[in-house]
TORKOL-4160 file (C-alpha; in steps of 0.2 Angstrom, whole numbers, padded with zeros to 4 digits, m for minus):
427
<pt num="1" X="0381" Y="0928" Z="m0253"/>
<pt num="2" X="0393" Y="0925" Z="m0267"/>
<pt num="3" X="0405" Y="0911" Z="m0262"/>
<pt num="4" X="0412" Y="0905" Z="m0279"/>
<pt num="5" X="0432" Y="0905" Z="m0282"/>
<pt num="6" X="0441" Y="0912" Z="m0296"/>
<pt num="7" X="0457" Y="0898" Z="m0295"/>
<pt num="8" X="0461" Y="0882" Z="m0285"/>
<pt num="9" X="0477" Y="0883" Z="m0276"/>
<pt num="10" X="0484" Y="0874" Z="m0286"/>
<pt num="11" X="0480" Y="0886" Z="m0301"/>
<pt num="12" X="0491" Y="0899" Z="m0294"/>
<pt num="13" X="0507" Y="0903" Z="m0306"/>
<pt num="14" X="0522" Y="0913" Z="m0306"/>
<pt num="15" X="0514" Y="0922" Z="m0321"/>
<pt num="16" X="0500" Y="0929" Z="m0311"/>
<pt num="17" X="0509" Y="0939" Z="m0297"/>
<pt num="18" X="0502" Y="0957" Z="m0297"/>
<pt num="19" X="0482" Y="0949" Z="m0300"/>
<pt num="20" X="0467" Y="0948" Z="m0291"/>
<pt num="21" X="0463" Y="0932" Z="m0285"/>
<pt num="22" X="0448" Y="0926" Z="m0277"/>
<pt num="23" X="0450" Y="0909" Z="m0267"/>
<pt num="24" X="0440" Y="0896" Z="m0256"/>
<pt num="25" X="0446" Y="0883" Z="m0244"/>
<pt num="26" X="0446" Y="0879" Z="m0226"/>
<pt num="27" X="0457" Y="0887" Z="m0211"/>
<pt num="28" X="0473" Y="0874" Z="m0206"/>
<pt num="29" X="0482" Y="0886" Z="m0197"/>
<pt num="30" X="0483" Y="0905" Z="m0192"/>
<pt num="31" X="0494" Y="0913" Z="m0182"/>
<pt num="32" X="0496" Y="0933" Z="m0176"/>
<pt num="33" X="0514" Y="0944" Z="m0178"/>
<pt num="34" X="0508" Y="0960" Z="m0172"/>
<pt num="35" X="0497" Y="0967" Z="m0182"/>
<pt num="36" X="0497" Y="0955" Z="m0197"/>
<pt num="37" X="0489" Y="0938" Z="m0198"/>
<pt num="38" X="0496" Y="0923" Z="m0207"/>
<pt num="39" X="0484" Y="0910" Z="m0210"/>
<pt num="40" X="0486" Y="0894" Z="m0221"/>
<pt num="41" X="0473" Y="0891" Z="m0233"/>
<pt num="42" X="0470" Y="0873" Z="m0239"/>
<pt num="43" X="0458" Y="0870" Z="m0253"/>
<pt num="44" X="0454" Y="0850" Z="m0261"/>
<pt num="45" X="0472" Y="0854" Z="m0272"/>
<pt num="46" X="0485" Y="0861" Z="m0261"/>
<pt num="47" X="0489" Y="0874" Z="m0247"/>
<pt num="48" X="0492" Y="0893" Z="m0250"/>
<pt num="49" X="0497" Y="0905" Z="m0237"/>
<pt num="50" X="0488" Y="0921" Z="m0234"/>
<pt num="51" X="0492" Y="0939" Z="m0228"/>
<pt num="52" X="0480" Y="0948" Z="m0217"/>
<pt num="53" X="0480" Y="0967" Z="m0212"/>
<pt num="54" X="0469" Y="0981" Z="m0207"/>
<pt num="55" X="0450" Y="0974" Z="m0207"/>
<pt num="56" X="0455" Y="0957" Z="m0215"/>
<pt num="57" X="0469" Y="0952" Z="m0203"/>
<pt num="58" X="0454" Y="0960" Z="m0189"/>
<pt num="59" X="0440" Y="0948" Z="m0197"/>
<pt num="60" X="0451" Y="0932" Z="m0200"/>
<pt num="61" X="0459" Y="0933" Z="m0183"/>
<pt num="62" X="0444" Y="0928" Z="m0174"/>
<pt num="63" X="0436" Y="0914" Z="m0183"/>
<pt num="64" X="0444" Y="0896" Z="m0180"/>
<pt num="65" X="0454" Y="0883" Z="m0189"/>
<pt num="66" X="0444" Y="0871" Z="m0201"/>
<pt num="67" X="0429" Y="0886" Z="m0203"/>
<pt num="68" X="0426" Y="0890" Z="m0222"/>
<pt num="69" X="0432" Y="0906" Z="m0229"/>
<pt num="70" X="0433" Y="0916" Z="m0248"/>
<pt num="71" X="0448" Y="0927" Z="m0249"/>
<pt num="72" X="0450" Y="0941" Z="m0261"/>
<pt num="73" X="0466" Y="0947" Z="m0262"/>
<pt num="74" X="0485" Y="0950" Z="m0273"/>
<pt num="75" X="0495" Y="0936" Z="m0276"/>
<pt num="76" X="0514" Y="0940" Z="m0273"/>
<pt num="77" X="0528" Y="0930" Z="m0272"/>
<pt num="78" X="0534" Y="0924" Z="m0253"/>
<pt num="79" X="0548" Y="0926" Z="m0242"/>
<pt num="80" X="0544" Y="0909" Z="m0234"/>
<pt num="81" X="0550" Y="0889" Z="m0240"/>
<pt num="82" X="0534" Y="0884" Z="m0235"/>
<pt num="83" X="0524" Y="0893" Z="m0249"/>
<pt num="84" X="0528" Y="0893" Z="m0266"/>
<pt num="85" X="0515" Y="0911" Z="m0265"/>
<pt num="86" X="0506" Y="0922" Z="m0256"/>
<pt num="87" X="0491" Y="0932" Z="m0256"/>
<pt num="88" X="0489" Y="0948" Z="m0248"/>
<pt num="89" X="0470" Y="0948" Z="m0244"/>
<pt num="90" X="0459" Y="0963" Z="m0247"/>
<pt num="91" X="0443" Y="0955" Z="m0237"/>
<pt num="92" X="0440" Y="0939" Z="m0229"/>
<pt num="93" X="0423" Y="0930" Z="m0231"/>
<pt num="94" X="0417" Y="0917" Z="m0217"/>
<pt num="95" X="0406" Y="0906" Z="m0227"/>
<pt num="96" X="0406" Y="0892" Z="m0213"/>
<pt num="97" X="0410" Y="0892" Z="m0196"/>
<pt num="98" X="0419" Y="0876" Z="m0187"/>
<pt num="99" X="0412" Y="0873" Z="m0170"/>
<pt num="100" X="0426" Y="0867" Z="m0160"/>
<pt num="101" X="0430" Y="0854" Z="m0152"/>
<pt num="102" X="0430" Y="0846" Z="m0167"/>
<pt num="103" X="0430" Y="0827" Z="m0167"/>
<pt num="104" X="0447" Y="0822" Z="m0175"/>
<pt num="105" X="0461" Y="0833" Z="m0178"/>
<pt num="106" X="0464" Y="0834" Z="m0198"/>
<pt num="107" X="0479" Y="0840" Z="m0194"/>
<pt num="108" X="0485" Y="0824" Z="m0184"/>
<pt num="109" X="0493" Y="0834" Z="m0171"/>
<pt num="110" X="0480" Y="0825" Z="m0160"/>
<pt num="111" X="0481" Y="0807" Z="m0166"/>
<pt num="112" X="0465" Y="0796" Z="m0165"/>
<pt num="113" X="0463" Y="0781" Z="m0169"/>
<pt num="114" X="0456" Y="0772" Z="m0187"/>
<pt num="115" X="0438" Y="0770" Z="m0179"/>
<pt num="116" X="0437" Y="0787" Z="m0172"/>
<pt num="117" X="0444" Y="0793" Z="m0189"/>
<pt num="118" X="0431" Y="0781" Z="m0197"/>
<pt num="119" X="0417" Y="0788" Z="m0186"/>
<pt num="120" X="0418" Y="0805" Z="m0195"/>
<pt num="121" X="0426" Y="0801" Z="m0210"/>
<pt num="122" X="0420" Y="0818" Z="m0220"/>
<pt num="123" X="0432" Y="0826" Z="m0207"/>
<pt num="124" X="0444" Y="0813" Z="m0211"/>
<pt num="125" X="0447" Y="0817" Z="m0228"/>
<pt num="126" X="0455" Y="0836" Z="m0226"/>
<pt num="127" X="0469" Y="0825" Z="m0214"/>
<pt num="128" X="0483" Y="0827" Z="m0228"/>
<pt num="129" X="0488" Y="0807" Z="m0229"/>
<pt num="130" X="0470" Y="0804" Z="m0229"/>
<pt num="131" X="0464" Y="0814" Z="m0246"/>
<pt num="132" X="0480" Y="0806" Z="m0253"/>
<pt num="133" X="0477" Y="0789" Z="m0249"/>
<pt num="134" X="0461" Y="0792" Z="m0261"/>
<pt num="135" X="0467" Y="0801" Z="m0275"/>
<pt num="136" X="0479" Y="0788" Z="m0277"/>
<pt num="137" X="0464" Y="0775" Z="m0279"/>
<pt num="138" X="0457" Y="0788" Z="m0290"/>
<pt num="139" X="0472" Y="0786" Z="m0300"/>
<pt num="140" X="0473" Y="0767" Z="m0300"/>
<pt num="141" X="0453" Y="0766" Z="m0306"/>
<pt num="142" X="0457" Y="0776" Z="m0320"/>
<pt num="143" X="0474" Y="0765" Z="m0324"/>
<pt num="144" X="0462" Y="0750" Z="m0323"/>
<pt num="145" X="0447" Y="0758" Z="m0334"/>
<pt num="146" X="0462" Y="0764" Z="m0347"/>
<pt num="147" X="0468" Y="0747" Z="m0348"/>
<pt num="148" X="0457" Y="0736" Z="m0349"/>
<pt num="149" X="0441" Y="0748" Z="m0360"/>
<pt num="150" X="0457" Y="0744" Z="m0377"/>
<pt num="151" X="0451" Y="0726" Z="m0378"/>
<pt num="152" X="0438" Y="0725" Z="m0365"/>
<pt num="153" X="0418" Y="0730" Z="m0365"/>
<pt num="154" X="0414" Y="0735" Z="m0346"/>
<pt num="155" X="0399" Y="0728" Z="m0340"/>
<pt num="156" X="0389" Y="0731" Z="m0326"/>
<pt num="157" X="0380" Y="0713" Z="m0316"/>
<pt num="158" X="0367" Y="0712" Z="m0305"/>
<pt num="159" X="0371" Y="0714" Z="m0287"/>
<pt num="160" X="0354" Y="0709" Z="m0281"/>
<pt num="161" X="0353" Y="0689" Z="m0287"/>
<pt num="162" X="0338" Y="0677" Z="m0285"/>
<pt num="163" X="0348" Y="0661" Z="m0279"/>
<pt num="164" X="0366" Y="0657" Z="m0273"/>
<pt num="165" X="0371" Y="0658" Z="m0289"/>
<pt num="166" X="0390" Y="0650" Z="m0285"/>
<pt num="167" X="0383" Y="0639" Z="m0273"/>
<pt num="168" X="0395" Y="0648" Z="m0257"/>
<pt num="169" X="0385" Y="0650" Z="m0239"/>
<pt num="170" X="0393" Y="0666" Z="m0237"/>
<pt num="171" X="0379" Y="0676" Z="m0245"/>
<pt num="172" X="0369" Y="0691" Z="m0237"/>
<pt num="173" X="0349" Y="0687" Z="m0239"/>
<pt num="174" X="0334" Y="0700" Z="m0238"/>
<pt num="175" X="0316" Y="0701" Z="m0242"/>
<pt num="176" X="0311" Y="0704" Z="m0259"/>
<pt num="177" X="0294" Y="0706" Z="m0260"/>
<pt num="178" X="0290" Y="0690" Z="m0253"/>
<pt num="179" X="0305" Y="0682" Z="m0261"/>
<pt num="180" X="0320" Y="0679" Z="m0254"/>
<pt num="181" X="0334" Y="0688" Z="m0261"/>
<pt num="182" X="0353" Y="0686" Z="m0261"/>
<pt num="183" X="0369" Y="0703" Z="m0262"/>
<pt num="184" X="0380" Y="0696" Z="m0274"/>
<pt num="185" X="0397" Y="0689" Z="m0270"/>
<pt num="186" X="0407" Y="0691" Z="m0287"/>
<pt num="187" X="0400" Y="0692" Z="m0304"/>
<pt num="188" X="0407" Y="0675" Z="m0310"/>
<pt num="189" X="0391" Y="0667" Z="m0320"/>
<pt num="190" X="0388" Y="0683" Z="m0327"/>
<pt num="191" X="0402" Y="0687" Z="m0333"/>
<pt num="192" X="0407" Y="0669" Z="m0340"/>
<pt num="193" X="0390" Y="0673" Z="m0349"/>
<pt num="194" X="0395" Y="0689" Z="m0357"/>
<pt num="195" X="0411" Y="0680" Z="m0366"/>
<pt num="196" X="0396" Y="0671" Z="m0378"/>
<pt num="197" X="0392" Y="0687" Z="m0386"/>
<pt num="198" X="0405" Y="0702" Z="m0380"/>
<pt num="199" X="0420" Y="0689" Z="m0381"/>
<pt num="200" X="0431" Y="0700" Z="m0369"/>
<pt num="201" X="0419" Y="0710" Z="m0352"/>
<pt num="202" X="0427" Y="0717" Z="m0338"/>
<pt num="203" X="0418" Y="0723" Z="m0320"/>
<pt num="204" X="0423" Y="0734" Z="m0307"/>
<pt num="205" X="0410" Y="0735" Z="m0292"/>
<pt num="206" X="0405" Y="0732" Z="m0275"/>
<pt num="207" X="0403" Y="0716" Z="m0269"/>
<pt num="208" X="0397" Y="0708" Z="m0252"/>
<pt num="209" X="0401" Y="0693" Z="m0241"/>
<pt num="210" X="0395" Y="0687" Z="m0226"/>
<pt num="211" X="0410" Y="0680" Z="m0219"/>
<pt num="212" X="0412" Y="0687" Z="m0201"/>
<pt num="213" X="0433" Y="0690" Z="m0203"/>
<pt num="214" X="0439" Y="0705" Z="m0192"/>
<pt num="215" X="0457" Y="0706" Z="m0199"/>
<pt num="216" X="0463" Y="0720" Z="m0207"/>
<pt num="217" X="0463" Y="0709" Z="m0223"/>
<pt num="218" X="0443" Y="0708" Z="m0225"/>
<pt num="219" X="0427" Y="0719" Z="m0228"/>
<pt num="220" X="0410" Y="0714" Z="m0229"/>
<pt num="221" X="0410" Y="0724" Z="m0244"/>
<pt num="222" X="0423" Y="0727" Z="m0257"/>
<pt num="223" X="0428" Y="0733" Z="m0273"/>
<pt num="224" X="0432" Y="0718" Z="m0285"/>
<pt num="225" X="0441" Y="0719" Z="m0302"/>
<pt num="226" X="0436" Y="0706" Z="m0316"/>
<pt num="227" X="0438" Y="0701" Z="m0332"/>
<pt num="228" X="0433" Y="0688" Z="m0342"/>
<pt num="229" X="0440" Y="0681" Z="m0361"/>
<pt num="230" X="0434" Y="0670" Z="m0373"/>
<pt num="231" X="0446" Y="0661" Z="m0383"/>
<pt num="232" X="0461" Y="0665" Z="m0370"/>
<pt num="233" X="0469" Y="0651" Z="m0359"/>
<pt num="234" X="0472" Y="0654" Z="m0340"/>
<pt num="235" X="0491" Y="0660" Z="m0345"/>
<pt num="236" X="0484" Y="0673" Z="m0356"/>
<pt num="237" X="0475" Y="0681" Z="m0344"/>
<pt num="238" X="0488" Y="0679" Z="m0330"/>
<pt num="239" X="0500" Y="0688" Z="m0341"/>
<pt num="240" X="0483" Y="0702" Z="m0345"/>
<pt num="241" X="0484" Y="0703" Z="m0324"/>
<pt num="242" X="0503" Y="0705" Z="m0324"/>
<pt num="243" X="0502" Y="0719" Z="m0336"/>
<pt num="244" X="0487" Y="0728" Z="m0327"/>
<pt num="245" X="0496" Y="0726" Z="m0311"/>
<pt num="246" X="0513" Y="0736" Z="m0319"/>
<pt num="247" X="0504" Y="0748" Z="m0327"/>
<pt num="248" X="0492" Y="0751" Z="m0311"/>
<pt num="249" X="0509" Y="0755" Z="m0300"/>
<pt num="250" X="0518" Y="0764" Z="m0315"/>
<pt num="251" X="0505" Y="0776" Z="m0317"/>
<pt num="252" X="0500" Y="0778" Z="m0298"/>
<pt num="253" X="0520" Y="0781" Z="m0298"/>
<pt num="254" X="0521" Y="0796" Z="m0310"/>
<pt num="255" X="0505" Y="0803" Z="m0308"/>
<pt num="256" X="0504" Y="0804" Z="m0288"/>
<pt num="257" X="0521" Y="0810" Z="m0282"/>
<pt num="258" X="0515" Y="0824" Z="m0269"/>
<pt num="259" X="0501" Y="0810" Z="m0265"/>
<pt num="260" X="0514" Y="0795" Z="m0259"/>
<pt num="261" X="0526" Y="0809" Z="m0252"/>
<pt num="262" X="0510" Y="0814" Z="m0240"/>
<pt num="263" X="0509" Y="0796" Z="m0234"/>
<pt num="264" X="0523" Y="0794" Z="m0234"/>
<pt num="265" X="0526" Y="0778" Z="m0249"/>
<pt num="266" X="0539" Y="0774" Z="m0260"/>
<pt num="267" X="0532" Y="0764" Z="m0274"/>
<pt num="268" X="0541" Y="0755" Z="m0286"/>
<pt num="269" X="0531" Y="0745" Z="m0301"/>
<pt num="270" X="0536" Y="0727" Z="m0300"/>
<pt num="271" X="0548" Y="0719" Z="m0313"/>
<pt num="272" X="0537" Y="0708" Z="m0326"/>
<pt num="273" X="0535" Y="0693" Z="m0329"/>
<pt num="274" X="0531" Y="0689" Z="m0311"/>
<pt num="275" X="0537" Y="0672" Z="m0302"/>
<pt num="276" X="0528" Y="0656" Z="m0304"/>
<pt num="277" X="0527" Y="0644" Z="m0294"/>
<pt num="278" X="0514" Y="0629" Z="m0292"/>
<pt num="279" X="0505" Y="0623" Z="m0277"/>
<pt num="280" X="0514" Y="0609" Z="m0273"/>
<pt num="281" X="0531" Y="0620" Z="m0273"/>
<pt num="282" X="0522" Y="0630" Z="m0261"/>
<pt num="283" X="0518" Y="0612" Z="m0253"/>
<pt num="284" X="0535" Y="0609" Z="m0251"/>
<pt num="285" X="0542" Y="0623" Z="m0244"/>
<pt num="286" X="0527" Y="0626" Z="m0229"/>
<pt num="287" X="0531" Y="0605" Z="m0226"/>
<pt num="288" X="0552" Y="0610" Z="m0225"/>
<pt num="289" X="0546" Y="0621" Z="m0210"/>
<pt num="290" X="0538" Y="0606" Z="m0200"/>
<pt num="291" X="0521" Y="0604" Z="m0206"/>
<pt num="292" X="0515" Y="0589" Z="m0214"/>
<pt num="293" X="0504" Y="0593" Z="m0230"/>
<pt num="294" X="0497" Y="0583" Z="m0242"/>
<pt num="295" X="0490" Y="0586" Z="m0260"/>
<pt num="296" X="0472" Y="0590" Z="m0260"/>
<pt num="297" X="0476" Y="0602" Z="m0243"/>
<pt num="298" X="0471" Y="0619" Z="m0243"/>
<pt num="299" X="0488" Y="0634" Z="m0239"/>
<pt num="300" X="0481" Y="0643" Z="m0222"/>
<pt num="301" X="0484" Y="0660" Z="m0219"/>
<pt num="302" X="0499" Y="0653" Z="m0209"/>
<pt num="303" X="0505" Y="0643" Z="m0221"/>
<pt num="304" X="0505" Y="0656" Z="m0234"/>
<pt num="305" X="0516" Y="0666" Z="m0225"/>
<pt num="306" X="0528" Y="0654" Z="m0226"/>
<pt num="307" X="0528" Y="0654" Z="m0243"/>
<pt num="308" X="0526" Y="0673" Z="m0244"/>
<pt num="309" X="0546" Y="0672" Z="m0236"/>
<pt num="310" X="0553" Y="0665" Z="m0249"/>
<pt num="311" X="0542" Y="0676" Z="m0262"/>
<pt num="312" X="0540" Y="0692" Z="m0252"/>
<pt num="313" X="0532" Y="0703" Z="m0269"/>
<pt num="314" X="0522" Y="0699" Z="m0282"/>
<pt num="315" X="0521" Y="0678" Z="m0289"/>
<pt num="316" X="0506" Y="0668" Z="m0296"/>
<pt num="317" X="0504" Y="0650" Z="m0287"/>
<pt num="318" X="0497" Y="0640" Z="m0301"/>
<pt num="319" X="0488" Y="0623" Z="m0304"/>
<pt num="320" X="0479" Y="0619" Z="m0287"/>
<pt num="321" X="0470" Y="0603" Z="m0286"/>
<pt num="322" X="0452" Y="0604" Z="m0292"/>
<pt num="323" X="0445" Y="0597" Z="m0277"/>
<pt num="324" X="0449" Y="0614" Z="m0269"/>
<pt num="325" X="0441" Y="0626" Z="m0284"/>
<pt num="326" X="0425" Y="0631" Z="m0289"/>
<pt num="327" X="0416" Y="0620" Z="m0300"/>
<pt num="328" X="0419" Y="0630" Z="m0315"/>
<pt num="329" X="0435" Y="0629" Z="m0317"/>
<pt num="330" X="0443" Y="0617" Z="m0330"/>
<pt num="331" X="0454" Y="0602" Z="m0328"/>
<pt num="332" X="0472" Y="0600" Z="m0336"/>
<pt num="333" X="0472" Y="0590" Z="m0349"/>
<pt num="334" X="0478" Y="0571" Z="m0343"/>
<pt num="335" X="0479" Y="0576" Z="m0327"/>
<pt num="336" X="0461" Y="0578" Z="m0318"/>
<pt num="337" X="0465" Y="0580" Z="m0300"/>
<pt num="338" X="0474" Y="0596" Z="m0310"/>
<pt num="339" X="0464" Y="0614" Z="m0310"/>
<pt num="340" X="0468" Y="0624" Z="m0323"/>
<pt num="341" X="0469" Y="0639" Z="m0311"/>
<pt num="342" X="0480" Y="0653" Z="m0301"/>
<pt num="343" X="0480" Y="0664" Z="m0287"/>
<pt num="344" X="0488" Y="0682" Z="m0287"/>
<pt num="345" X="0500" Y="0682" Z="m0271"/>
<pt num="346" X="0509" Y="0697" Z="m0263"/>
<pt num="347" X="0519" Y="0690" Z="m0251"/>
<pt num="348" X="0508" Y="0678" Z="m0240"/>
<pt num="349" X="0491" Y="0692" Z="m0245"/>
<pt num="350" X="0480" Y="0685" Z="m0260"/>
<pt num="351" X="0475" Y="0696" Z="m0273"/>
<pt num="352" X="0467" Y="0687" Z="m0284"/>
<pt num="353" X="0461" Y="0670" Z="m0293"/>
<pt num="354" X="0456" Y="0666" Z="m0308"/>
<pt num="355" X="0457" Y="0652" Z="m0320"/>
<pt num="356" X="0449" Y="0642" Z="m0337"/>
<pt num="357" X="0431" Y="0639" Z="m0335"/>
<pt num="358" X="0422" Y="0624" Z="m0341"/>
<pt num="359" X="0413" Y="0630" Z="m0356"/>
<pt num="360" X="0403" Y="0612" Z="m0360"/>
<pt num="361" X="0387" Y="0612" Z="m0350"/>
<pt num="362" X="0385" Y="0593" Z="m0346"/>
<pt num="363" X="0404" Y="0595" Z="m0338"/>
<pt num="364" X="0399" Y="0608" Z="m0327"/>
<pt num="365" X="0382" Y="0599" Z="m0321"/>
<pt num="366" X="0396" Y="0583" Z="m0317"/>
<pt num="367" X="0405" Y="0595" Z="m0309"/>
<pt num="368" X="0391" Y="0602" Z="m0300"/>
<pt num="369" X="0385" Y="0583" Z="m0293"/>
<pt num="370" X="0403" Y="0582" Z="m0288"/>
<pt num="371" X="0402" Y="0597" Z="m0278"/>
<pt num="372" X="0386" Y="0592" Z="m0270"/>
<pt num="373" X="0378" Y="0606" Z="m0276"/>
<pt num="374" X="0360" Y="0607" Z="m0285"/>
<pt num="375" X="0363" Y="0607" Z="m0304"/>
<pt num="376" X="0343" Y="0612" Z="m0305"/>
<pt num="377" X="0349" Y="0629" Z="m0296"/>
<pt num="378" X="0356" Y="0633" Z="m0312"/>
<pt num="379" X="0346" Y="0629" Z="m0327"/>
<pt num="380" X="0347" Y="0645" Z="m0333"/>
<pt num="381" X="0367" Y="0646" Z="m0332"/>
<pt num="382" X="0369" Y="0629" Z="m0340"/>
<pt num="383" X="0356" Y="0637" Z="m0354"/>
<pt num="384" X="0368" Y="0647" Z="m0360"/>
<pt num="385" X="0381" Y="0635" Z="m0360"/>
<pt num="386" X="0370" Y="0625" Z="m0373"/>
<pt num="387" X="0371" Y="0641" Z="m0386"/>
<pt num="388" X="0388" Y="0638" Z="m0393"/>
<pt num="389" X="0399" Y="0645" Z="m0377"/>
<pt num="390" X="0417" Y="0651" Z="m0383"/>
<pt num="391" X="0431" Y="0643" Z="m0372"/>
<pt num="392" X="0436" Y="0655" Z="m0360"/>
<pt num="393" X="0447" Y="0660" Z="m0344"/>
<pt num="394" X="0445" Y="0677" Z="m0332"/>
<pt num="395" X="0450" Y="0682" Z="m0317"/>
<pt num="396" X="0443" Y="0695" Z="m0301"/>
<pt num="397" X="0455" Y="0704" Z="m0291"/>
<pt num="398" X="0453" Y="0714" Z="m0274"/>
<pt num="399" X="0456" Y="0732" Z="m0277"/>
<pt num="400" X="0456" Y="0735" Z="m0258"/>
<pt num="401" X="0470" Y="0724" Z="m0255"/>
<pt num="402" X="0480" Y="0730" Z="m0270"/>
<pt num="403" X="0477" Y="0749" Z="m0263"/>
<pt num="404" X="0485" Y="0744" Z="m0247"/>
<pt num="405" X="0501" Y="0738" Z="m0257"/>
<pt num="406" X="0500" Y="0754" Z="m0267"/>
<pt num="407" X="0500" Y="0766" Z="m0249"/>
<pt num="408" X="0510" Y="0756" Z="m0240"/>
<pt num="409" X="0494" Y="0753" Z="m0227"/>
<pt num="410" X="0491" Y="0738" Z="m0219"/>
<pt num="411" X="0471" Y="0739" Z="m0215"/>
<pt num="412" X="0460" Y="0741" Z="m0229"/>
<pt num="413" X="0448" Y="0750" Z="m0216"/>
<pt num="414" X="0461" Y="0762" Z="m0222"/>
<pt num="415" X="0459" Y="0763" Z="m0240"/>
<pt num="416" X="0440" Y="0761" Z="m0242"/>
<pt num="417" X="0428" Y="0779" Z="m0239"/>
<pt num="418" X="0415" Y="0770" Z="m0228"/>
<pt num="419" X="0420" Y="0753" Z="m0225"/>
<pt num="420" X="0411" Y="0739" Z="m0218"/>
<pt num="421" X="0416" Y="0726" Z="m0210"/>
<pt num="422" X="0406" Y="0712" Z="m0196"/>
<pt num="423" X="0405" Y="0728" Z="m0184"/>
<pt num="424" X="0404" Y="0742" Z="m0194"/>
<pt num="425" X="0388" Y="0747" Z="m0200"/>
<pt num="426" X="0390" Y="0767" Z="m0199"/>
<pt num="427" X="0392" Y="0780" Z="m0205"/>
């Protein structure tokens, strides 16, 4: 059975009116004038409409919408708005056959809801807004490799790790050949490693936490961005995440049009440099509305909100107290309740944190003791530290959440293929 294609749909040009074509897609609609049959065939890069008489228009008219079909035929312009062409088919193939009733309209006209669209997700992805939402992450991953591979040497870290390697509780465990293993978080200590011999690393991968959150904010799994730079203090590489974000949105802008028009989403890439402002501003302005926090308090999901009022797009929230970072982060210099240290805020949702990192391994065991955590857990981490470790900063950013500001969603069930979250396990 042949069933290749001569051209994608969206191959078809003004110049080839008059020549064969062969193409491949799926049925999205079909309707009977008489004796001619217009179907609309959709194919992974647009929608073409076809003409069937005779034996094709006899053939097409029986078989169903979302059933698999080649079409040879003639291209010629169109008499319709909807079609840019037409092709007048010679013979319609069936290669699959969709067995109705199907699960989830792709078309919408049946709406169902995200965990029945999640449920058959394959199906999913011929729904129009769908397909869009994931070619624009396409485009945002290559925005970020682009970037980022002119200074930076990806890497890829373990995602199966030995001990919890940053000390959290909200790790996922499982047997290892009579071991206990851990899924791996983020890629902090490996990264920070890196910087001794690579200077500059960055790392997009999955990543899991076992933190049972259902909010459309959180996953069990998710895609993190990180970097990590020697010799570069945290407001270098704020200003590297600034830049990343504006190119990100820039390029997701120009590239996917037809994409955010699908959604629909108007995009717009943020003006740089983005608003600073530090934690105890933001102190003061969720106090102004009734609350009474003090330094060292950690900003709730509530009280970011308030904040994300008065700062509804993209700022950085700046020098948090130490006692509420990890225990590589550094200290200001003559101020050491002080962290050298950010979060990435949109509005009230974080996008990312990032920081300078201790790089002197008897200060990061104190640190350690301070945290109550084990320093014997990481003998092999403060090894490193002992080899000449460059001074460096780095951050890691949720792609999910950023693709649910660059589509306009506000579930990042939405914008992941198979997500998981505390109930979904499947498909």
């Amino acid at each position: 059975m042949e069933f290749t294609k001569s051209h994608d749909v969206a191959d078809l040009e003004e110049s080839m009116i008059g020549n064969h074509v062969t193409l491949g897609g799926w049925i999205e609609d079909l309707r009977k004038m008489g004796k001619i049959v217009f179907v609309t065939l959709r194919d992974a890069s647009g929608r073409c409409q076809i003409v069937a008489k005779g034996q094709a228009g006899s053939d097409i008219s029986s078989m169903s919408r979302q059933s698999v079909i080649r079409v040879h035929g003639t291209l010629q312009a169109t008499k319709s708005h909807d079609f840019d062409f037409e092709v007048n088919a010679d013979s319609v193939q069936l290669l699959t056959e969709a067995v109705h009733p199907l699960p989830v309209d792709p078309m919408g006209r049946l709406q169902s809801n995200i965990d029945t669209r999640l449920n058959h997700r394959a199906l999913d992805m011929r729904n129009p807004r769908t397909s869009a939402i994931f070619r624009i992450r396409h485009t945002a991953l290559q925005s970020i490799r682009n970037y980022l591979a002119k200074r930076y040497i990806e890497i890829t870290t373990p995602k199966i790790i030995g001990s919890a390697s940053e000390g959290g509780a909200n790790l996922f465990s499982l047997e290892y050949f009579g071991r206990t293993a851990y899924l791996a978080q983020s890629p902090q200590l490996y990264k920070e490693q890196m910087t001794l011999g690579l200077e500059r690393v960055f790392e997009v991968s999955n990543f899991y936490r076992a933190e049972n959150s259902n909010t459309g904010r959180h996953l069990t799994e998710f895609t993190s961005v990180d970097i990590e730079a020697a010799f570069m203090d945290y407001t270098d590489v704020m200003h590297t995440l600034e830049t990343l974000i504006y190119k990100i949105m820039q390029d997701v802008q120009h590239t996917c049009i037809s994409q955010l028009s699908s959604i629909p989403h108007h995009l717009t890439a943020p003006a740089t440099p983005f608003e600073v402002i530090t934690y105890e501003d933001a102190l003061r302005e969720v106090n102004e509305h009734g609350h009474k926090l003090k330094f060292g308090d950690d900003l709730q999901d509530a009280h970011l909100r308030i904040v994300g009022e008065n700062h509804p797009g993209f700022y950085f929230l700046t020098d948090w107290p130490m006692s509420l970072k990890p225990f590589y982060i550094m200290g200001k210099d003559g101020n050491p309740e002080i962290s050298k240290s950010f979060d990435l805020q949109y509005g009230h949702l974080e996008l990312s944190s990032g920081g300078t990192r201790l790089h002197n391994a008897d200060m990061i065991k104190e640190r350690l003791i301070q945290q109550e955590l084990n320093p014997e857990q990481f003998t092999e981490h403060l090894g490193v530290f002992k080899c000449g470790m460059p001074p460096h900063s780095g951050w890691g950013m949720g792609l999910d959440r950023l693709m649910t500001i660059l589509t306009g969603t506000s579930n990042v069930r939405e914008v992941v293929l198979y997500p998981r979250d505390p109930v979904r396990l499947l498909p």
